[in-house]
N, CA and C atoms of all chains as a GROMACS GRO file, in nm:
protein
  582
    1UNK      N    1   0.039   4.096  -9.429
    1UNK     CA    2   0.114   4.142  -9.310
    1UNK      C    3   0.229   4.230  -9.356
    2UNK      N    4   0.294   4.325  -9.261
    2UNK     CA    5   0.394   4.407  -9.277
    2UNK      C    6   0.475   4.348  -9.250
    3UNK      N    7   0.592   4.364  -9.285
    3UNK     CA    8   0.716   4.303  -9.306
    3UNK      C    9   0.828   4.421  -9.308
    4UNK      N   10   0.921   4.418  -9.226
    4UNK     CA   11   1.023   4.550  -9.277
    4UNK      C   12   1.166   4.453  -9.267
    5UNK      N   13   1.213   4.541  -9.345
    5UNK     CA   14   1.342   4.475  -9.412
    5UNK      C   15   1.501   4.565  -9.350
    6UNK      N   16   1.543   4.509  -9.328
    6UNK     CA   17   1.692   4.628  -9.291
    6UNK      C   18   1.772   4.547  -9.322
    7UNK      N   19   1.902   4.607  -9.356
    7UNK     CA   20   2.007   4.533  -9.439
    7UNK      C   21   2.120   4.605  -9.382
    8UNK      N   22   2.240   4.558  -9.402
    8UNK     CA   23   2.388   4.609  -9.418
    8UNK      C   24   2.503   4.536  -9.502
    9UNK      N   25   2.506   4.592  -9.626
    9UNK     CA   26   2.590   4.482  -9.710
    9UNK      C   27   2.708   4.524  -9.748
   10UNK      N   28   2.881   4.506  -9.665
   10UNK     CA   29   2.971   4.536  -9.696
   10UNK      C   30   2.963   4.586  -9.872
   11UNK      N   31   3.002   4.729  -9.878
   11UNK     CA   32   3.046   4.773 -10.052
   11UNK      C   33   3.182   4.776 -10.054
   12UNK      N   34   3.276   4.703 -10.020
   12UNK     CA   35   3.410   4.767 -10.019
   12UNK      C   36   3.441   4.664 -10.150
   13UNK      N   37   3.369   4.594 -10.183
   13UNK     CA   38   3.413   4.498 -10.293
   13UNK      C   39   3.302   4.538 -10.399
   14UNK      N   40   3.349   4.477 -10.522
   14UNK     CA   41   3.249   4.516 -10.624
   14UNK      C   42   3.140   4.358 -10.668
   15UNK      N   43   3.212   4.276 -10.570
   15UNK     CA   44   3.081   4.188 -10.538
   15UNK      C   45   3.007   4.194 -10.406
   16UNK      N   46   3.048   4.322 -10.365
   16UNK     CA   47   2.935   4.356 -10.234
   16UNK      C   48   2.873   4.442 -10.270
   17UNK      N   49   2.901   4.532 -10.402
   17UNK     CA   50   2.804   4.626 -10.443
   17UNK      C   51   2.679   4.578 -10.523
   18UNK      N   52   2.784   4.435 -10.599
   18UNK     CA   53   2.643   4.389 -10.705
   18UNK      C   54   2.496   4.321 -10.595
   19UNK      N   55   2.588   4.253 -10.465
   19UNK     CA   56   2.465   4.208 -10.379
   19UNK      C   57   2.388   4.342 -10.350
   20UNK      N   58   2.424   4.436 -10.308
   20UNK     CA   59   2.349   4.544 -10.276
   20UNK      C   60   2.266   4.590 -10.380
   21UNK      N   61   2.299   4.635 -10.487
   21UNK     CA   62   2.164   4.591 -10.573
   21UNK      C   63   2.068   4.488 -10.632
   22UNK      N   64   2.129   4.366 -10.620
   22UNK     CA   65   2.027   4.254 -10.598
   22UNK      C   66   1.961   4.275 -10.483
   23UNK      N   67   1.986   4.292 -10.372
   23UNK     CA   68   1.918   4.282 -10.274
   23UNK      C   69   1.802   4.393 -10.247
   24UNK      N   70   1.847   4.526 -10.309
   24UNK     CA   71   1.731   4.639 -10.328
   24UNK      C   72   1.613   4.552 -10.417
   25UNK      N   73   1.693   4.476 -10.541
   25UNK     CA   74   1.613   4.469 -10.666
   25UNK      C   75   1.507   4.412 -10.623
   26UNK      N   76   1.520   4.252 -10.520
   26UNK     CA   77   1.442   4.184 -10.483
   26UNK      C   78   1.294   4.202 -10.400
   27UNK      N   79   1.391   4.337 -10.321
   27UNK     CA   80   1.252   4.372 -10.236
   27UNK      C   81   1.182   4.441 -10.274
   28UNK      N   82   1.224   4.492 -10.364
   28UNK     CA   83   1.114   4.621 -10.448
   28UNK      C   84   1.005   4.564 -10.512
   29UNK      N   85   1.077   4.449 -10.550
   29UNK     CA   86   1.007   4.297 -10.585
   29UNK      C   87   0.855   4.286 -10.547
   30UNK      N   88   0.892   4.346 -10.417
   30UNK     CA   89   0.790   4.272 -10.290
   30UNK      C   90   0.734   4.449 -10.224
   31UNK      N   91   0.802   4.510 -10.217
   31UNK     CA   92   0.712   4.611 -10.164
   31UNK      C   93   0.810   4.766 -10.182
   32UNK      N   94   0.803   4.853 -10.072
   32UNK     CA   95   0.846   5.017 -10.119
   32UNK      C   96   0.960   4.978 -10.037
   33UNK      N   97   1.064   5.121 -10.070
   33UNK     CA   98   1.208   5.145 -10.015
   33UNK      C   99   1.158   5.272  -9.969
   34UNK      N  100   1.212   5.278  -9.828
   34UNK     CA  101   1.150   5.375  -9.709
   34UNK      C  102   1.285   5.412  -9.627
   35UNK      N  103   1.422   5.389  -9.696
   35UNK     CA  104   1.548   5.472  -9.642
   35UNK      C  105   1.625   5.349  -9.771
   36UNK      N  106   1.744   5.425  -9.755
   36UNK     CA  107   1.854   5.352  -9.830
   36UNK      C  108   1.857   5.212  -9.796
   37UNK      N  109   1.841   5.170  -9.670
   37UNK     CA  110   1.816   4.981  -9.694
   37UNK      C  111   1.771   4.933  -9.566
   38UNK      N  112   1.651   4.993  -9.603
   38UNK     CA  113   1.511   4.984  -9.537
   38UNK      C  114   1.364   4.982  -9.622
   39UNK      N  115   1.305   4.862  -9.602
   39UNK     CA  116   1.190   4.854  -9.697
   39UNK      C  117   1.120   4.786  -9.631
   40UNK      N  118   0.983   4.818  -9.661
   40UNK     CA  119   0.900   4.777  -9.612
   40UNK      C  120   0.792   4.690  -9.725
   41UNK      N  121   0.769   4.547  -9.698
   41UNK     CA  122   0.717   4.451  -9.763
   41UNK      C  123   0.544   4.434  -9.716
   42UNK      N  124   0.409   4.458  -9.789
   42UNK     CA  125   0.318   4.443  -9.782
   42UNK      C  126   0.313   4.236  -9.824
   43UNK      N  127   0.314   4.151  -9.747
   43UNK     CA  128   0.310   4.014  -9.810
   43UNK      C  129   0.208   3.870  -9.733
   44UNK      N  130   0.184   3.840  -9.790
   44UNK     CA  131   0.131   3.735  -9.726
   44UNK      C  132   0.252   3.626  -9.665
   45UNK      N  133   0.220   3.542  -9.542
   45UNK     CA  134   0.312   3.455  -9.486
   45UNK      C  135   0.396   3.354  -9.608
   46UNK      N  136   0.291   3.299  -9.732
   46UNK     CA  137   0.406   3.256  -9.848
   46UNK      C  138   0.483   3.349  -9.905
   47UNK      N  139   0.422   3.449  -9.942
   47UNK     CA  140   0.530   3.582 -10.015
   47UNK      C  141   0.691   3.593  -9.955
   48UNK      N  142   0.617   3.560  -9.786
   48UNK     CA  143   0.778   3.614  -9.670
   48UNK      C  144   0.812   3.523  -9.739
   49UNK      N  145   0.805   3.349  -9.705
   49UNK     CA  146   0.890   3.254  -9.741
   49UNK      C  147   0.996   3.289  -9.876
   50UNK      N  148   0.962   3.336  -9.949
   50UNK     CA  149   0.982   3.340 -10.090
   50UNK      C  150   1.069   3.450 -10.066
   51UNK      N  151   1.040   3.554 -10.049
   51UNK     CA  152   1.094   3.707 -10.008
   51UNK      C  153   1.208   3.648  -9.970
   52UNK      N  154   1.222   3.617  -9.828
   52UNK     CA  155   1.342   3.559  -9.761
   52UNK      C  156   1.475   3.448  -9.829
   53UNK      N  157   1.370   3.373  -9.880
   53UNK     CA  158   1.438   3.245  -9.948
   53UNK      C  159   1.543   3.348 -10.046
   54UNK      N  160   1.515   3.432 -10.144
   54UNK     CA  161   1.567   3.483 -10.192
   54UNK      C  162   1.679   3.556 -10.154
   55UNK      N  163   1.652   3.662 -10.086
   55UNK     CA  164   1.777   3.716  -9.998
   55UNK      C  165   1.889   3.655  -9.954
   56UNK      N  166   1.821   3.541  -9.881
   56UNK     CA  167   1.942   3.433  -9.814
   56UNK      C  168   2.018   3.383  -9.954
   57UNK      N  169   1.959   3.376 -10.057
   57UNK     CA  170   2.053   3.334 -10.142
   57UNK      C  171   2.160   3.431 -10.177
   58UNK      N  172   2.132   3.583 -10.182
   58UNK     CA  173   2.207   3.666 -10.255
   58UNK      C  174   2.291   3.722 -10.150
   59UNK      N  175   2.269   3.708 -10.008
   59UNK     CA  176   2.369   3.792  -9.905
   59UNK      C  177   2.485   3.677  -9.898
   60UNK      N  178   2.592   3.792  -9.835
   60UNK     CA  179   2.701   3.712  -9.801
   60UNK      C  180   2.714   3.714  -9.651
   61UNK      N  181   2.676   3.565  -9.585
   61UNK     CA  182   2.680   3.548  -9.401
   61UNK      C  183   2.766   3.578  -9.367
   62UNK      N  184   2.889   3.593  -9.393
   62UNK     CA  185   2.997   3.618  -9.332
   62UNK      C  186   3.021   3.798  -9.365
   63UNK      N  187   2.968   3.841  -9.427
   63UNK     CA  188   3.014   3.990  -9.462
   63UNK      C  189   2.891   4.109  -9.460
   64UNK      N  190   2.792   4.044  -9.444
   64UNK     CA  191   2.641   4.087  -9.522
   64UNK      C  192   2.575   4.106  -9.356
   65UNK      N  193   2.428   4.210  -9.318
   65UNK     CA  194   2.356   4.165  -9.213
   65UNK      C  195   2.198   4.169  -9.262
   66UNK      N  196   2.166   4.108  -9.275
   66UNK     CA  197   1.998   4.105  -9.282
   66UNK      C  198   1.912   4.062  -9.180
   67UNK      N  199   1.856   4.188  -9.169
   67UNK     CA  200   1.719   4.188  -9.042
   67UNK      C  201   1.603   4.173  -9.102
   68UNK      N  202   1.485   4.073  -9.052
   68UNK     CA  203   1.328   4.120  -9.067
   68UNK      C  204   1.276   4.117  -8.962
   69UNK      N  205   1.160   4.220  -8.954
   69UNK     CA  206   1.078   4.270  -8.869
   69UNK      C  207   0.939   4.236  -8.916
   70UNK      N  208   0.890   4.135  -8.779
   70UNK     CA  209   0.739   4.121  -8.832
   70UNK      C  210   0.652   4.254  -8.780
   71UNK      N  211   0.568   4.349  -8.850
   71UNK     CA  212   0.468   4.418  -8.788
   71UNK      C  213   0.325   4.364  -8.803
   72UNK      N  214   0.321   4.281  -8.829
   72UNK     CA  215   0.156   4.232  -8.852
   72UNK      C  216   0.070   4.297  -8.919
   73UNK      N  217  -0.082   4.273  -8.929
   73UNK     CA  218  -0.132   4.328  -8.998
   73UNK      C  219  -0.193   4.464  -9.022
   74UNK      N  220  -0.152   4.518  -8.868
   74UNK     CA  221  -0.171   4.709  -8.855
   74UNK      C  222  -0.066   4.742  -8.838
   75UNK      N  223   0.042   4.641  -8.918
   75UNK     CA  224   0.198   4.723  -8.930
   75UNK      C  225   0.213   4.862  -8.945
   76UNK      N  226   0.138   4.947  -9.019
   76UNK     CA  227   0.151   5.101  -9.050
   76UNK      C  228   0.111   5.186  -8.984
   77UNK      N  229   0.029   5.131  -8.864
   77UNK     CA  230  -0.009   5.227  -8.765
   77UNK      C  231   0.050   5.227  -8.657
   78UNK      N  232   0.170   5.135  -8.688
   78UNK     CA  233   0.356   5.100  -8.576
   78UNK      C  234   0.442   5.171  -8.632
   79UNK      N  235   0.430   5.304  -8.740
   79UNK     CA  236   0.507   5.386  -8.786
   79UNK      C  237   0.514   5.522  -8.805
   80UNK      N  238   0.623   5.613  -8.729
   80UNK     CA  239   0.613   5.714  -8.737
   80UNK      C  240   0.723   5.754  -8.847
   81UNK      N  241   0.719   5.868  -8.920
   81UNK     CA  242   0.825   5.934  -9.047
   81UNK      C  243   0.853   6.056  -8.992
   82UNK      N  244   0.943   6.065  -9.024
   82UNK     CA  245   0.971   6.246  -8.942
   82UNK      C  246   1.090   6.306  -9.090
   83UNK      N  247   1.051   6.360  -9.160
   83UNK     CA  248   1.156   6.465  -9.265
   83UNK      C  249   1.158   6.381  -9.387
   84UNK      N  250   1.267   6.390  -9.501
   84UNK     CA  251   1.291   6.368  -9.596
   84UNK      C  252   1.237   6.221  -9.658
   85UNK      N  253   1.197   6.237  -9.761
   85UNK     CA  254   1.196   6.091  -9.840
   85UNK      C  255   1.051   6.010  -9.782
   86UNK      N  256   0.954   6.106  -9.728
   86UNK     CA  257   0.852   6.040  -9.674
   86UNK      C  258   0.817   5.951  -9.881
   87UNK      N  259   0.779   5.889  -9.877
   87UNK     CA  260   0.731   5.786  -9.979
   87UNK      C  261   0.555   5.768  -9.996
   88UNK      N  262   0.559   5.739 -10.147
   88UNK     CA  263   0.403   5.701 -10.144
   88UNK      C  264   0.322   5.580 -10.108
   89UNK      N  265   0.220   5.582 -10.047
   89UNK     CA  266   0.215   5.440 -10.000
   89UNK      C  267   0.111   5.399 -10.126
   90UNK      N  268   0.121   5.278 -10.161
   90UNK     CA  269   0.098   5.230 -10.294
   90UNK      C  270  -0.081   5.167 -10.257
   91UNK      N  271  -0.070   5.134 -10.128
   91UNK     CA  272  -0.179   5.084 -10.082
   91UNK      C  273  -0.320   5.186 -10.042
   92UNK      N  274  -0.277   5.304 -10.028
   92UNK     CA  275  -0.361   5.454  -9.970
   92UNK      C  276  -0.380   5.526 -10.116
   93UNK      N  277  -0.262   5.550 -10.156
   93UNK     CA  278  -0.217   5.701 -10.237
   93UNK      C  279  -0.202   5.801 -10.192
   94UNK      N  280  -0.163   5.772 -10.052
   94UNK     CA  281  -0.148   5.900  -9.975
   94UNK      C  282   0.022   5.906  -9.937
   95UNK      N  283   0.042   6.029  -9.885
   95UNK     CA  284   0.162   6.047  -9.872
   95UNK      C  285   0.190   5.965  -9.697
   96UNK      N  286   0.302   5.885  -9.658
   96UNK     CA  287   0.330   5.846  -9.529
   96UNK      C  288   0.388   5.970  -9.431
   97UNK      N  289   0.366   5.998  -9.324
   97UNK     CA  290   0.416   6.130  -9.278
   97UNK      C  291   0.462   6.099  -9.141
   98UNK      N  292   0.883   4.890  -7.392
   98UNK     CA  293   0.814   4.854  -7.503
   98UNK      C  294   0.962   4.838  -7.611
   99UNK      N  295   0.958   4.777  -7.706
   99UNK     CA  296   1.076   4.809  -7.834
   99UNK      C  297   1.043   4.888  -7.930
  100UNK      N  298   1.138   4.988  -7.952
  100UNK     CA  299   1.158   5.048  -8.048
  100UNK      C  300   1.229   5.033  -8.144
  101UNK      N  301   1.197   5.067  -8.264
  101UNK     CA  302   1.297   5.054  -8.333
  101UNK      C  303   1.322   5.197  -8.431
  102UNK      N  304   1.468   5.197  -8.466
  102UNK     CA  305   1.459   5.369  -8.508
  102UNK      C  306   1.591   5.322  -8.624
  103UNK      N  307   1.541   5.401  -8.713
  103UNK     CA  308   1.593   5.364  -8.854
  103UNK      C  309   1.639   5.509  -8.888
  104UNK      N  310   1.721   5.535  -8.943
  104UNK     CA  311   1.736   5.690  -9.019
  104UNK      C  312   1.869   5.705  -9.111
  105UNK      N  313   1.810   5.786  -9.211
  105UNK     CA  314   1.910   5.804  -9.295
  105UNK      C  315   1.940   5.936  -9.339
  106UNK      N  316   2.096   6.008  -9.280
  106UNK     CA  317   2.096   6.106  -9.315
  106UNK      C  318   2.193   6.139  -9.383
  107UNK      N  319   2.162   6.239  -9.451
  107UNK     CA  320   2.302   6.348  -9.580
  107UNK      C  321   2.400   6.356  -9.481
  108UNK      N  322   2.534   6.295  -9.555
  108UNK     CA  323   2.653   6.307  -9.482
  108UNK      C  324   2.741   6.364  -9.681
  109UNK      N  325   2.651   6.455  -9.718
  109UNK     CA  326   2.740   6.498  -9.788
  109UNK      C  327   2.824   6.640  -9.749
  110UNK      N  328   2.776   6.646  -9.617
  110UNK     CA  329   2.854   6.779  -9.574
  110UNK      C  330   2.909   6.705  -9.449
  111UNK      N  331   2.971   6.822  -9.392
  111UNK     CA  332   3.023   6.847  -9.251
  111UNK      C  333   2.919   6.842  -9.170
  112UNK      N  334   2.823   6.918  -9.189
  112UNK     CA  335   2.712   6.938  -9.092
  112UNK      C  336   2.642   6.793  -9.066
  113UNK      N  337   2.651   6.737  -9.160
  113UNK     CA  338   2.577   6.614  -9.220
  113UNK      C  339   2.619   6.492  -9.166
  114UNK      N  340   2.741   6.485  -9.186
  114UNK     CA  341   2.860   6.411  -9.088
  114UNK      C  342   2.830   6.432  -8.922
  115UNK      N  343   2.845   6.566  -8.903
  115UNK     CA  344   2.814   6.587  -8.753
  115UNK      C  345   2.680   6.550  -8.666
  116UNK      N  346   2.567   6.560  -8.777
  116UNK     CA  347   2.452   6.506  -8.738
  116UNK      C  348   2.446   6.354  -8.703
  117UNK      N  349   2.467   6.296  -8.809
  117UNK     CA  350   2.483   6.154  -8.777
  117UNK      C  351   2.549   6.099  -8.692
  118UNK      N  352   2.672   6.147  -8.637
  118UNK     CA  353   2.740   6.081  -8.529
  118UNK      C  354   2.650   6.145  -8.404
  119UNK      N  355   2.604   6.254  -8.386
  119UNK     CA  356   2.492   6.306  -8.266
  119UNK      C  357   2.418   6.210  -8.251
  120UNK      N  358   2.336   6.206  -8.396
  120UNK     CA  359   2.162   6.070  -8.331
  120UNK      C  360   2.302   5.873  -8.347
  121UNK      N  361   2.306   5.917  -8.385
  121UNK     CA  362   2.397   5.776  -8.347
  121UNK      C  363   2.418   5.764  -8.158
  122UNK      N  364   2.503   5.903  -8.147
  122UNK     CA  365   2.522   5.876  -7.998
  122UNK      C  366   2.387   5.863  -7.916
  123UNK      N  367   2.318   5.970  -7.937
  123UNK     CA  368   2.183   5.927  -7.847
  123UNK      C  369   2.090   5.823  -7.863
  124UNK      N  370   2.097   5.752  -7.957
  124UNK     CA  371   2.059   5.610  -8.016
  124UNK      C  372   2.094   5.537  -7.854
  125UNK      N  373   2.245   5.535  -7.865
  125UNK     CA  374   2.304   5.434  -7.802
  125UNK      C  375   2.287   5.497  -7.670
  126UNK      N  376   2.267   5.602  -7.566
  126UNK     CA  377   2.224   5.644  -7.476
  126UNK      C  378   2.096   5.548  -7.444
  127UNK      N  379   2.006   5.545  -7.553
  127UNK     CA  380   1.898   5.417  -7.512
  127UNK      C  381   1.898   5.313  -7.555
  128UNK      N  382   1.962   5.277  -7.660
  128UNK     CA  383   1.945   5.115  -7.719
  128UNK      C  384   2.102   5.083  -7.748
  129UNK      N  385   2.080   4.964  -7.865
  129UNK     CA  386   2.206   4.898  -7.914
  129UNK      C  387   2.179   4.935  -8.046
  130UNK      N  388   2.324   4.937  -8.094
  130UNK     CA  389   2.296   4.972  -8.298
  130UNK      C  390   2.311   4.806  -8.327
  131UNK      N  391   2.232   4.776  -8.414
  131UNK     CA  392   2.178   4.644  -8.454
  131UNK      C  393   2.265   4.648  -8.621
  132UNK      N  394   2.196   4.772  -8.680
  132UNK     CA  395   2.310   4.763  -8.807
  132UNK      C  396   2.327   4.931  -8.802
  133UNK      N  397   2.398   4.938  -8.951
  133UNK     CA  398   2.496   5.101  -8.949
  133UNK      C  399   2.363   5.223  -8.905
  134UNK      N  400   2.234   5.202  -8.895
  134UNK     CA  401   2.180   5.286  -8.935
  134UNK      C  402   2.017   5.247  -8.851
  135UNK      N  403   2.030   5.140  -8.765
  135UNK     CA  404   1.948   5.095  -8.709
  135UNK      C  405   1.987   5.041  -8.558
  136UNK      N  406   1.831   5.091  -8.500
  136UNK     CA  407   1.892   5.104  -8.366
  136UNK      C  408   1.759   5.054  -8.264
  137UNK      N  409   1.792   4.884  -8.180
  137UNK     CA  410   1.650   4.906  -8.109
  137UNK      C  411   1.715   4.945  -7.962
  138UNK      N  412   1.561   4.992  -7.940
  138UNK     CA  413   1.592   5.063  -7.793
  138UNK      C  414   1.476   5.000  -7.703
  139UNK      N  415   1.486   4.932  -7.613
  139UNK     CA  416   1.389   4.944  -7.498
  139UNK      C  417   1.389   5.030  -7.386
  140UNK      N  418   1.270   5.112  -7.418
  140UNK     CA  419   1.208   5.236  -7.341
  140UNK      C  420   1.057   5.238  -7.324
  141UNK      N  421   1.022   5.277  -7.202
  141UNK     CA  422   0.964   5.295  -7.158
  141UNK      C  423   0.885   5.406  -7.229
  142UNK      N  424   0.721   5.440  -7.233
  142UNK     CA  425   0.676   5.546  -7.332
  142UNK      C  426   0.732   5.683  -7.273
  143UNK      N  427   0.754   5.741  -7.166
  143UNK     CA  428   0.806   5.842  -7.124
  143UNK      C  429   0.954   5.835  -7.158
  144UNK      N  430   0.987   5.721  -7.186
  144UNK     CA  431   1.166   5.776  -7.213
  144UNK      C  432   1.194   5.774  -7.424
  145UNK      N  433   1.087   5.708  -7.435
  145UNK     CA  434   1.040   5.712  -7.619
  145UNK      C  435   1.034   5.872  -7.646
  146UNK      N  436   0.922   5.968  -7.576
  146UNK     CA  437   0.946   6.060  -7.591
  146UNK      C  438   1.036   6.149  -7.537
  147UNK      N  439   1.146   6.136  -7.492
  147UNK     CA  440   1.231   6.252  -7.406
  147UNK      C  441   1.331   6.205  -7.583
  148UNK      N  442   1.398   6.035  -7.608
  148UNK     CA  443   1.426   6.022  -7.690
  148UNK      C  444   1.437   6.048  -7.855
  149UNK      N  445   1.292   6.079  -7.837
  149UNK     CA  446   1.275   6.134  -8.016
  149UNK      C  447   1.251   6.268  -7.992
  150UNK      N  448   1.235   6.350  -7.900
  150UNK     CA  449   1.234   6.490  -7.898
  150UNK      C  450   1.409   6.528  -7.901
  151UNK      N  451   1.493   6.460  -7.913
  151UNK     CA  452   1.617   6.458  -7.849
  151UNK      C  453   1.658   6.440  -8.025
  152UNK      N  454   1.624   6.343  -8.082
  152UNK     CA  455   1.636   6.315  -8.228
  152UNK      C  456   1.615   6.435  -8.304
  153UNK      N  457   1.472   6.474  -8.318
  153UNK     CA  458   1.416   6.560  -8.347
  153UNK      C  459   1.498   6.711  -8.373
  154UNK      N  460   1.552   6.729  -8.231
  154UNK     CA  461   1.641   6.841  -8.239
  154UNK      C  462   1.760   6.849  -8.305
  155UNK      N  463   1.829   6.735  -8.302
  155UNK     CA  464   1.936   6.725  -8.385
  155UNK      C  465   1.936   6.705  -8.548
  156UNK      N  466   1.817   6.595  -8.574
  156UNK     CA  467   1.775   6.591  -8.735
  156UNK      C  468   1.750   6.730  -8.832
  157UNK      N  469   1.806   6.742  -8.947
  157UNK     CA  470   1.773   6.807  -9.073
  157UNK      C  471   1.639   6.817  -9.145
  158UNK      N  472   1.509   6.832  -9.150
  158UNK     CA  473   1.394   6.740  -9.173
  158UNK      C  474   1.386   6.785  -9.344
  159UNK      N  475   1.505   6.873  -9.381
  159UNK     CA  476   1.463   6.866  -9.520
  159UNK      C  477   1.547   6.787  -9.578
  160UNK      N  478   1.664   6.766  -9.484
  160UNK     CA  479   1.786   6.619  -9.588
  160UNK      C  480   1.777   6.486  -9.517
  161UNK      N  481   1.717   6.491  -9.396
  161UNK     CA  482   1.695   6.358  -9.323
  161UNK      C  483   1.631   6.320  -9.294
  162UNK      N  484   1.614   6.169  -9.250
  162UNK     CA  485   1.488   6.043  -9.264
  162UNK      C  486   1.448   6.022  -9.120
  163UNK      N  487   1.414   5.988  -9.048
  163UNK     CA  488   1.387   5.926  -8.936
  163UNK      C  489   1.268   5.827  -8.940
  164UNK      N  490   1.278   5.749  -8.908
  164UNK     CA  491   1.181   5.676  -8.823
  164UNK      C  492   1.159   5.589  -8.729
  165UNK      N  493   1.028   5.584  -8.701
  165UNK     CA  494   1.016   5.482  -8.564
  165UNK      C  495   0.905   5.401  -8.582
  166UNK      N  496   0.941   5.247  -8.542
  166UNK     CA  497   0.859   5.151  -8.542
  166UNK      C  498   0.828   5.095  -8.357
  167UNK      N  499   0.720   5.098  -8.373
  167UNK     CA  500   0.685   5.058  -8.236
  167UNK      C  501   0.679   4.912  -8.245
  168UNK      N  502   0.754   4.861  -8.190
  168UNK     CA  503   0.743   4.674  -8.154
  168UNK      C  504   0.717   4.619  -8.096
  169UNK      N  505   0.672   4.718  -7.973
  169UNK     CA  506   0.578   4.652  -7.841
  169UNK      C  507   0.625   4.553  -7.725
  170UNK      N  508   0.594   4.530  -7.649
  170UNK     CA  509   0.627   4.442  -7.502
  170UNK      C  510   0.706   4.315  -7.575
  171UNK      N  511   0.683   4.225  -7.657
  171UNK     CA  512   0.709   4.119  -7.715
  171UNK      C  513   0.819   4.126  -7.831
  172UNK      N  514   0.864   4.233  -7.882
  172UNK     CA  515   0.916   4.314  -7.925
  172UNK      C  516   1.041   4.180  -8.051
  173UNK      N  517   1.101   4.178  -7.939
  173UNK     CA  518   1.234   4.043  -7.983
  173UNK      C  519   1.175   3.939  -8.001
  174UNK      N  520   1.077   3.914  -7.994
  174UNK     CA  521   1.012   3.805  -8.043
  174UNK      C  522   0.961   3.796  -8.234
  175UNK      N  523   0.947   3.938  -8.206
  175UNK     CA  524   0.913   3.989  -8.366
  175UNK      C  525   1.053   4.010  -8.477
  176UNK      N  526   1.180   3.978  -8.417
  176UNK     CA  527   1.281   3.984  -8.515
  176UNK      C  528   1.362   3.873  -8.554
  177UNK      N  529   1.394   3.887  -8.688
  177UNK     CA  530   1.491   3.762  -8.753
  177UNK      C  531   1.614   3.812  -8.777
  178UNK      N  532   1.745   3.801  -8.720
  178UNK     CA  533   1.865   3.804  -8.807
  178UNK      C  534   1.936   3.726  -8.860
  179UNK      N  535   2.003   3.781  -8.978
  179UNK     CA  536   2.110   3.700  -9.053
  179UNK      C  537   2.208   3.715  -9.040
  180UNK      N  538   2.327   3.634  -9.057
  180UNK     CA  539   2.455   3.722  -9.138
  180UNK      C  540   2.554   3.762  -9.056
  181UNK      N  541   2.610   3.868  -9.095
  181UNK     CA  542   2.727   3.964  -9.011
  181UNK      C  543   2.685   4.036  -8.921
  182UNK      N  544   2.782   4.057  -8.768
  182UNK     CA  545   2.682   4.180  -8.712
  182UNK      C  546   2.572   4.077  -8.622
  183UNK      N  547   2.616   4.042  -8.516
  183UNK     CA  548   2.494   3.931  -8.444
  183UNK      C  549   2.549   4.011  -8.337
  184UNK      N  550   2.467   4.086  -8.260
  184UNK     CA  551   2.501   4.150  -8.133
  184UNK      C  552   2.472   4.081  -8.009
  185UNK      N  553   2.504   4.152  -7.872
  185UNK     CA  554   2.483   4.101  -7.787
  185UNK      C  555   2.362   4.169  -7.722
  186UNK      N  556   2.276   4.119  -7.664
  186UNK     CA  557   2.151   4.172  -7.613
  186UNK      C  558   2.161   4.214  -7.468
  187UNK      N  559   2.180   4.333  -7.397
  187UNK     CA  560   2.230   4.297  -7.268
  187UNK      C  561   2.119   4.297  -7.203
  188UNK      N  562   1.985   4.262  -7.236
  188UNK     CA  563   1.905   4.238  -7.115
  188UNK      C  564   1.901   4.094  -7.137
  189UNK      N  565   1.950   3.997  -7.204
  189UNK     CA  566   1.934   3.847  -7.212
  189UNK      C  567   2.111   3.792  -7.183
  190UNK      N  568   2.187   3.866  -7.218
  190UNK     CA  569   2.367   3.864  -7.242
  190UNK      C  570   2.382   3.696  -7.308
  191UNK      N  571   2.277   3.743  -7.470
  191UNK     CA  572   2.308   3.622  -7.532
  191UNK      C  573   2.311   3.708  -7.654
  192UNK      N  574   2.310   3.621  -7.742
  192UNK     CA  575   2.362   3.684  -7.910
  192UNK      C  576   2.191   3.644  -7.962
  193UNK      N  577   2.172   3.760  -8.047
  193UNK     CA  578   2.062   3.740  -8.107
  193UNK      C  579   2.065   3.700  -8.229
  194UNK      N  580   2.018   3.620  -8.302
  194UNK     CA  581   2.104   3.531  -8.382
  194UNK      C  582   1.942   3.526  -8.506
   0.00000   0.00000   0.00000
């Protein structure tokens, strides 16, 4: 299933910057980066568990926002790209457009 | 239906700057900003397109990102939040949590 990820992690501290790259690190983990902190996770329902479990450890609730979005399993045909940074999809080899 | 609209654009200029506060505003003409850079909107398919033709015009397509996820009738049913940043939903006028 598709999975998309959105984030917002205060940088005004330099332990809000290190979460912000843990938190890229993790999902890349798990699938592609499709805007600055926006990613999209190819995973099975244990993968999410795991995916998630993780995150929740590294954000900060009080300072941090983390969204997921279930798209199911024709998640990619629930997506349009319009300009820069279209990405490769790892699953096609085609370009996303 | 829900939309959801994600984008990331070059604010290393002026122009860049000016863009982003544009699709920001027309974001919020149809939806709520959920985080810095994410925005759902419930619209109708005729107001989806008056909306992203509206994007469209204002976006850079060689320095900027756009996209759109279709989330369908059930839409809020398909999202998880965490953290900082818990908005208010005004078609429910509860916190989405």
């Amino acid at each position: 299933m598709l999975m998309l990820i959105t984030y917002d992690v205060s940088v005004t501290t330099s332990d809000g910057r290190r979460r912000l790259r843990n938190i890229a690190k993790v999902c890349l983990d798990y699938g592609t980066r499709v805007q600055n902190s926006v990613f999209e996770c190819e995973v099975t329902p244990a993968q999410f568990v795991e995916l998630k479990n993780e995150l929740l450890c590294i954000y900060d609730s009080d300072e941090d926002s983390l969204r997921f979005y279930y798209l199911g399993k024709k998640g990619r045909e629930k997506v349009e790209h319009f300009g820069a940074k279209a990405v490769i999809d790892p699953h096609n080899s085609t370009l996303i457009l």
